[in-house]
C-alpha positions in Angstrom: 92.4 110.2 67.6 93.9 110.3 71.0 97.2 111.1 69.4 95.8 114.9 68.3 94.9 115.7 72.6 99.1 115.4 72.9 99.9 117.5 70.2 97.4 120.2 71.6 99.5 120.0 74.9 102.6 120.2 72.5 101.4 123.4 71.0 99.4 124.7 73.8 102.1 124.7 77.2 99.2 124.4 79.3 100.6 126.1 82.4 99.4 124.0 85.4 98.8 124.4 89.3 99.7 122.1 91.6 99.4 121.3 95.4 100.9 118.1 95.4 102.6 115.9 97.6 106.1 116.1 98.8 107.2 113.0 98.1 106.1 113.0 94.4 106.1 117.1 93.4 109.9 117.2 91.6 108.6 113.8 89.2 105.2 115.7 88.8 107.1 118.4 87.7 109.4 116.9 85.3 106.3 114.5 83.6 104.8 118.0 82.9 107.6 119.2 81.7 108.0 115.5 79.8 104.9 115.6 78.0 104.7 119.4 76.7 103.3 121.7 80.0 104.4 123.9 82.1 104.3 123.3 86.2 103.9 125.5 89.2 103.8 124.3 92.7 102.6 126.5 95.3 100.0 125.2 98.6 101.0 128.5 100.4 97.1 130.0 101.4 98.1 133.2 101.0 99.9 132.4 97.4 97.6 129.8 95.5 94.6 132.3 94.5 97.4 134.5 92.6 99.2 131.1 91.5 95.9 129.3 90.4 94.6 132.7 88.4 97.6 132.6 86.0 97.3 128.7 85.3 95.4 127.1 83.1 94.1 124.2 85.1 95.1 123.2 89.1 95.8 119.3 90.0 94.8 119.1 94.0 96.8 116.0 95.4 95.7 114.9 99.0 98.7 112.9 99.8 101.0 114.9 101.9 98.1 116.4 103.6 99.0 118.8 106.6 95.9 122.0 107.9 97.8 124.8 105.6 97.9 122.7 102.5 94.0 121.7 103.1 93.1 125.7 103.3 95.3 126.1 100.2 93.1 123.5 98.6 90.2 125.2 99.1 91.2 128.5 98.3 92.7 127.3 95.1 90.0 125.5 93.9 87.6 128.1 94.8 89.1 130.2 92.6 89.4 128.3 89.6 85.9 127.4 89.6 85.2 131.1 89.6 87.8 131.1 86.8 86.0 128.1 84.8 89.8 126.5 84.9 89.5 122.8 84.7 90.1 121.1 88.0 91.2 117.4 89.0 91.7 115.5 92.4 93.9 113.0 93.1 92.5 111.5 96.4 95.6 109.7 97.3 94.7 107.3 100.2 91.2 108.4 100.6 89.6 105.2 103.0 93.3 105.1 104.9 92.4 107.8 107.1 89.6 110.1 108.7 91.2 113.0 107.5 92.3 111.6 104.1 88.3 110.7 103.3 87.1 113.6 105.1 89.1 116.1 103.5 88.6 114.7 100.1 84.7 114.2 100.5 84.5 117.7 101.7 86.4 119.2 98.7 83.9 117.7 96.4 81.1 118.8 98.3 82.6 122.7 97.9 84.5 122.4 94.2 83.2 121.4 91.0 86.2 118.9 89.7 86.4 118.1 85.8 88.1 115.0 86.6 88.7 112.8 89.9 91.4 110.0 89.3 92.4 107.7 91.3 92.7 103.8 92.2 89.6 102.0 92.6 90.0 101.9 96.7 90.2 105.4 97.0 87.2 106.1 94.0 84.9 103.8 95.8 86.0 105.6 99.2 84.2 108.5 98.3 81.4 107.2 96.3 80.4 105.8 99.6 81.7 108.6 101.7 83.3 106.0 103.5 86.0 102.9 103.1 89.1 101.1 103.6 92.3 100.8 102.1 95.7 99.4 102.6 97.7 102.2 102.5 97.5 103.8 99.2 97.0 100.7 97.1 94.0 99.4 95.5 92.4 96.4 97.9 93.2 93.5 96.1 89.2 92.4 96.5 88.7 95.8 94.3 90.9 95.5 91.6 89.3 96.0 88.1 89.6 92.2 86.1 87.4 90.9 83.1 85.6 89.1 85.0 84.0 92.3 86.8 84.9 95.1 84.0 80.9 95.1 83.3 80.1 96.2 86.8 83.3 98.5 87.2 82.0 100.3 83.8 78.7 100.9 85.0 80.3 102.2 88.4 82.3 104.5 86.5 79.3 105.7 84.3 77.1 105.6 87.3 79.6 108.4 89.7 80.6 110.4 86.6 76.6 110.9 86.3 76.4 111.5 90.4 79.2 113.9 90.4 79.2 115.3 86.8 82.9 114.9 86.8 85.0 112.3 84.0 86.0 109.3 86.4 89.5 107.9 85.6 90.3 104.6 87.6 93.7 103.4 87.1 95.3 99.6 87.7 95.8 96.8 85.9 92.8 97.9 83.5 92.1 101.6 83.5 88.8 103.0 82.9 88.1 106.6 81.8 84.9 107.1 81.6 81.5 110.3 81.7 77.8 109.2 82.2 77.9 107.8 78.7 81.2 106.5 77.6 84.0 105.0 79.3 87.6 104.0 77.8 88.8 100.2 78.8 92.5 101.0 78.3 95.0 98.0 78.6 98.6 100.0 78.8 101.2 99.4 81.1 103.4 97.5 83.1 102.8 96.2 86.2 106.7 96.9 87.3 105.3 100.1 87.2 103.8 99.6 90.8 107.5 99.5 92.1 108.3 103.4 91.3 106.5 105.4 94.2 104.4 108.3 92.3 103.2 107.2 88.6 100.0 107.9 89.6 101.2 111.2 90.9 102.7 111.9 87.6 99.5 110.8 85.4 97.4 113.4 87.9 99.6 116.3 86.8 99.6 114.8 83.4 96.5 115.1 82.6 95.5 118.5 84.1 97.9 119.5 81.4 95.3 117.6 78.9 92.7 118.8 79.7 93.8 122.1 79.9 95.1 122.0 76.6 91.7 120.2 74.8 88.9 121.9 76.9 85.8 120.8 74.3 87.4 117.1 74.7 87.8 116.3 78.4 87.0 113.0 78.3 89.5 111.6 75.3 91.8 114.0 76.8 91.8 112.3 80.0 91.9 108.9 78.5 94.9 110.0 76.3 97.1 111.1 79.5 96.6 107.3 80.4 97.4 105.7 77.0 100.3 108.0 77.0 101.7 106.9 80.7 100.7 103.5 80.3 102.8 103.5 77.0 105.3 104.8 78.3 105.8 102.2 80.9 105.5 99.6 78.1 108.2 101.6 76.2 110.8 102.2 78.8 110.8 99.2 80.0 111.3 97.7 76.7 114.5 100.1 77.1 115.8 99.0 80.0 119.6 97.5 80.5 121.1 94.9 82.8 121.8 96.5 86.1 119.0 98.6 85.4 116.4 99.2 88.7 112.8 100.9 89.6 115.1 104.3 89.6 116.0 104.7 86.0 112.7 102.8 85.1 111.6 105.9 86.7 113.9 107.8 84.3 113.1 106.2 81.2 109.8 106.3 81.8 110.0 110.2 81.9 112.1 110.0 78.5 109.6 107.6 76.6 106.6 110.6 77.4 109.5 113.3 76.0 109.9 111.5 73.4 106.1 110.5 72.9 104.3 112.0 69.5 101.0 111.2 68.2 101.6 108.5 65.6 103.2 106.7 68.2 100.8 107.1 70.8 98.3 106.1 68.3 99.6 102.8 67.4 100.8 102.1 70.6 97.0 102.8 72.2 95.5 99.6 73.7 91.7 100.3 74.5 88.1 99.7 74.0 85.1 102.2 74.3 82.2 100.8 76.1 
């Protein structure tokens, strides 16, 4: 059960490297700190080999990109693979700019990543090397419905085979998915587009899960989702008059504190294909 990945972060303290984005890194930090882990931020080149070999897994974030940060990406990647630590990409905006695309094609042509996550925009940007988005948003011609979940699944399947990597897609419906299975998970809110960073937060999430369940990488990565997604569901269902996107940010936050198995269990909304 999905529930059993969060109580393996909950007994674990997976201690997790990041090189996040400045706008995001203090909410990364506290949903890591939310949901069981333990965070260290550090894109210094001269600090992330040190900081990456006493972690247990390293979340690489392209949004705040600037030419120190890229070499600290590379460095730190570089030696987690030597490591074998787990190692996930966030290519936040890939298709938005050269540099966004080209930077994140070129760290998956030099670093094996256990997971890539992202929105379907930026996912399909480097499938094809290439693409467009608005901003940092999934185009609205890409967004993952019923009517094209078959086709989105076989995507997913079809990448995680090309890249050997689990493929996490998040949006309205999330798919987590390998070369042979992929969760349909149906969490969330969509007010949950109006706080700046959830995906952020779910990147640094689930490096913790998969630090912490390293023979389950798959279920783990699906379980970070259920977990944020429920946790959307619950704090809004929390939420007071006067209340805004700020302490639905909050609350949020509190609902994966407060998250255990049992009720991440019955709260799970999801499919395998």
């Amino acid at each position: 059960m999905l529930g059993n990945c969060l109580e393996n972060v909950r007994k674990n303290v997976p201690l997790v490297h990041n090189i996040t984005n400045y706008v995001t890194v203090n909410d990364v930090a506290n949903v890591l700190l939310a949901c069981g882990g333990s965070p260290i931020m550090s894109d210094e080149p001269e600090d992330v080999e040190d900081i990456t070999s006493i972690c247990g897994s390293l979340n690489i974030n392209i949004g705040t990109l600037n030419q120190s940060s890229i070499k600290g990406m590379f460095l730190a990647g570089k030696k987690a693979n030597e490591l074998n630590h787990p190692v996930l990409l966030d290519p936040v905006g890939a298709g938005a700019s050269a540099l966004r695309t080209n930077t994140a094609v070129k760290l998956m042509d030099e670093i094996k990543f256990t997971v890539i996550r992202g929105n379907i925009s930026e996912i399909k940007t480097l499938a094809l090397g290439s693409g467009t988005t608005k901003g940092v948003d999934a185009d609205v011609a890409d967004a993952v419905t019923d009517a094209n979940l078959d086709a989105a699944v076989k995507f997913v399947k079809d990448f995680a085979s090309k890249t050997g990597s689990v493929i996490a897609i998040t949006g309205a419906i999330d798919l987590v998915g390998d070369s042979e299975k992929c969760y349909v998970i149906r969490n969330g809110r969509p007010e949950m587009g109006k706080i700046t960073g959830t995906g952020c937060q779910l990147s640094g999430m689930m490096s913790a899960f998969i630090s912490a369940n390293p023979d389950n990488t798959l279920e783990a990565a699906a379980a970070s989702v259920v977990t944020m997604g429920l946790a959307g569901e619950i704090g809004w269902k929390n939420m007071q008059p006067g209340d805004g996107n700020s302490t639905y940010r909050n609350r949020i936050i509190d609902a994966i504190f407060n998250m255990d198995a049992e009720t991440l269990n019955k709260g799970a909304k999801y499919e395998v294909r």
